[in-house]
N, C-alpha and C positions, 0 to 999 in steps of 0.2 A: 396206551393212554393210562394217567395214571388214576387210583383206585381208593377210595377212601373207609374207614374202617366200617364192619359189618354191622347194621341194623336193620329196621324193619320199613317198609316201604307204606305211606299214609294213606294209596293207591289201590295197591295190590297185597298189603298185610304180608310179601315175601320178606325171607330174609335174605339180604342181598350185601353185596361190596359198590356201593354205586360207582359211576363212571365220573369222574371230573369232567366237565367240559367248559366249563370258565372258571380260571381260580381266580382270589381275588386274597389282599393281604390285609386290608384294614373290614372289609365285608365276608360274610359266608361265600364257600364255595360252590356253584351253581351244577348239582349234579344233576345223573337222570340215571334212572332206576334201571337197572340188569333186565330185570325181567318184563316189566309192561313197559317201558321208555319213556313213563313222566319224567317230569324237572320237580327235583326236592333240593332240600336245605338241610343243613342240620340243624335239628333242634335247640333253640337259644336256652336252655334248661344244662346245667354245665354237668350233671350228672346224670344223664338222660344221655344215649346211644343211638336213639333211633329219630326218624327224618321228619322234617315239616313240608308241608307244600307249596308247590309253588306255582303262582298262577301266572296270565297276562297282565293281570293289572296290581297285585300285591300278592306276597307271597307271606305265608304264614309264617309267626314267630316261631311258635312253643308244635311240637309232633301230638296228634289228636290223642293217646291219655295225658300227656301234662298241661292240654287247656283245657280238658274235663276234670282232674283236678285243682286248679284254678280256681274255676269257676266255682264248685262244690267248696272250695275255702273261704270266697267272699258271700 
């Protein structure tokens, strides 16, 4: 399976290679973390490495320090 670059997991704080399990070309690619086995995203922050989360019903944009940042700028 293929393996997407190493960050940090929004779940379990590891740092991981997540696992691909749906790609997609015009949307994010729908990973799940090495180590706990959530479904993450990558973070919509273009210089930002590590993952967003993702849920049943929406799945987060920005990986939890860049929407605590965010939010501490507005």
């Amino acid at each position: 399976m293929e393996r997407k670059h190493k960050g940090k997991c929004p779940f379990c704080n590891s740092e991981m290679a997540p696992e691909v399990i749906e790609k997609n070309t015009i949307r994010r690619d729908k990973c799940k973390c090495t180590t706990c086995g959530e479904i993450i995203y990558k973070c919509r922050n273009l210089s930002c490495n590590a993952y967003a989360k993702g849920g049943l019903l929406y799945d987060d944009e920005l990986c939890p320090p860049c929407g605590e940042r965010l939010l501490k700028a507005v």
